[in-house]
Residue, then its C-alpha position, 0 to 999 in steps of 0.5 A: x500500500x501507498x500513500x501519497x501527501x503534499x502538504x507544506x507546514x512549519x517547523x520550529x527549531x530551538x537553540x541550547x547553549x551555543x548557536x551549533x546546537x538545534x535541540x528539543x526541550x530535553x529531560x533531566x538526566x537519566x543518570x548523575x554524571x559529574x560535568x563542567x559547570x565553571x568558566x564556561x565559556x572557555x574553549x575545552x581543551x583535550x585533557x579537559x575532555x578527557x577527564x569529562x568522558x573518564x568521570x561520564x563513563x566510568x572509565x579506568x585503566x591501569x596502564x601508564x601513560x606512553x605520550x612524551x607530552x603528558x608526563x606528570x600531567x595533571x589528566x594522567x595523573x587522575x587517570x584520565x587520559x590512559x583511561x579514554x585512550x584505552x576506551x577508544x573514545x580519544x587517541x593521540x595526535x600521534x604515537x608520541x604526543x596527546x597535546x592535551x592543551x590543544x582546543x578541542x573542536x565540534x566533532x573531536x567532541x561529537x566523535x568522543x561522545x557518540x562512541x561512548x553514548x554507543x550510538x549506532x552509525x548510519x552509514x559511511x556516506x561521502x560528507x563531501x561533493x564538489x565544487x564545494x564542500x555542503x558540510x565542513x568537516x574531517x573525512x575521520x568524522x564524517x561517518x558520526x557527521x552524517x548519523x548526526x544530522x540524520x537523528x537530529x541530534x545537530x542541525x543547523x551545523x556550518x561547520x564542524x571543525x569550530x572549537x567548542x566551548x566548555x558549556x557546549x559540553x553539557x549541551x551535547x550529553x544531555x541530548x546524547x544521554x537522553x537519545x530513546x531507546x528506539x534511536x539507538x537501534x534500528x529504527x523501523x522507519x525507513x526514508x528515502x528520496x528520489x530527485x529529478x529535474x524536468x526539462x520543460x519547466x527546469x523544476x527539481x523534483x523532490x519525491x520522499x518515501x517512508x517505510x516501515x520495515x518492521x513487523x509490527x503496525x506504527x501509529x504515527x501521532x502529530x500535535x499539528x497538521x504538520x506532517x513533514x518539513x525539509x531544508x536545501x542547502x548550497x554548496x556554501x552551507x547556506x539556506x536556499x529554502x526552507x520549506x514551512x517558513x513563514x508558514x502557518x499551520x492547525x493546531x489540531x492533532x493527528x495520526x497515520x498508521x503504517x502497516x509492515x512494509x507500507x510506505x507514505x510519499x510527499x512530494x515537493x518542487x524547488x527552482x534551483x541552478x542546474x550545475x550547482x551542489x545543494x543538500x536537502x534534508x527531510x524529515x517527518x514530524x510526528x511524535x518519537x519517530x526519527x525518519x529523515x534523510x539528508x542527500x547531496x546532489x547536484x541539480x542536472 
């Protein structure tokens, strides 16, 4: 079975801690952790994240310290960095040096929080598309980038490579530790987009599909008439459009139900430059769901 809407509605979009982060009201924690709560808007250092994650995740080590520029640091001495790089969450700049004084930056810091919140990785898609970059990041990181974006936990990023602040610590492990259960495996929804361009008009058309690859019927539950919004971007990062803005929609409440292998499809037209790179985004709104999809194309 196939079910078809287009319908154009608004998102909002709140912002906690720096102007990186997109995030919805979140809950308390769902265990004490000890985190940064002075000179918050000093830069993180490496040693500073290093002592964060050891004391986050409970990590310890036995082992000594092997860098040249960590001995009798103040981070190795409360096992710290022995700890995180024996967990994988952090390693070297090199087999020699951990520059524990270095600036830590957005995705060194997504990276690490991700691998230890056990996050599971989307996929390995390419970040990077000619002529220019649509996410600025590290080749390393782009596989956590890309999951990232694609569970909403960041949205609305320009660049990935910028030095976090100590407060935007706290920003990201309350969204990170309080990701649902349903998030950190497989999610039974599936989304996919089909892009087009017609060459009478010069419209590219956007054709996105949702299924449900489960085995059980979800209920899909809206607090608006809202049923999904989506943002394309240039190759600069910046906006070309997004979709619900300025819009208005109900507040009425609503639900869908999917059966297993059923799929629900919305459509969309957009007028963009044919030889240039854009990125869009899609994403449905209902409640607890986290279908969305992010794909690069360049408009033929």
């Amino acid at each position: 079975m196939k079910k078809k809407i287009a319908i154009v509605m608004l998102v909002v979009f709140g912002v906690l801690g720096s102007t990186v982060y997109a995030a919805p009201p979140m809950p308390e924690f769902k265990k004490p952790v000890k985190l940064i709560h002075d000179r918050l808007e000093e830069n993180l250092t490496r040693a500073e994240l290093a002592t964060v994650l050891a004391r986050l995740f409970e990590l310890r080590s036995t082992e000594a310290a092997s860098f040249e520029d960590t001995k009798a640091h103040w981070a190795v001495n409360n096992g710290a960095i022995p700890a995180v790089v024996e967990a994988k969450l952090m390693t070297g700049v090199s087999n020699k040096h951990f520059k524990p004084n270095e600036k830590v930056t957005l995705e060194q810091l997504l990276v690490a929080l991700m691998k230890g919140f056990k996050v599971p990785i989307v996929g390995t898609a390419p970040m990077k598309t000619e002529p220019q970059e649509l996410w600025d990041t590290s080749d390393w990181a782009s596989p956590y980038v890309f999951t990232a974006l694609n569970k909403g936990i960041l949205t609305e990023v320009t660049s990935f490579r910028t030095e976090v602040k100590r407060k935007d610590v706290t920003t990201l492990v309350r969204m990170l530790a309080n990701i649902d259960t349903a998030q950190r495996t497989a999610d039974p929804l599936k989304t996919d987009v089909q892009i087009s361009t017609d060459a009478a008009t010069g419209q590219t058309n956007f054709l996105f599909t949702v299924r449900n690859t489960g085995s059980e019927t979800l209920l899909l539950e809206y607090n608006t008439s809202q049923r999904f919004d989506l943002i394309i971007k240039d190759g600069t990062g910046s906006i070309v459009e997004h979709l619900s803005a300025d819009q208005m929609f109900m507040q009425v409440l609503g639900e869908e139900s999917l059966s297993p292998n059923e799929t629900v499809t919305y459509d969309h037209q957009a007028k963009l430059e044919r030889g240039k790179s854009y990125s869009v985004e899609f994403w449905i709104t209902a409640k607890d769901n986290s279908a969305r999809v992010i794909k690069q194309f360049t408009v033929q």
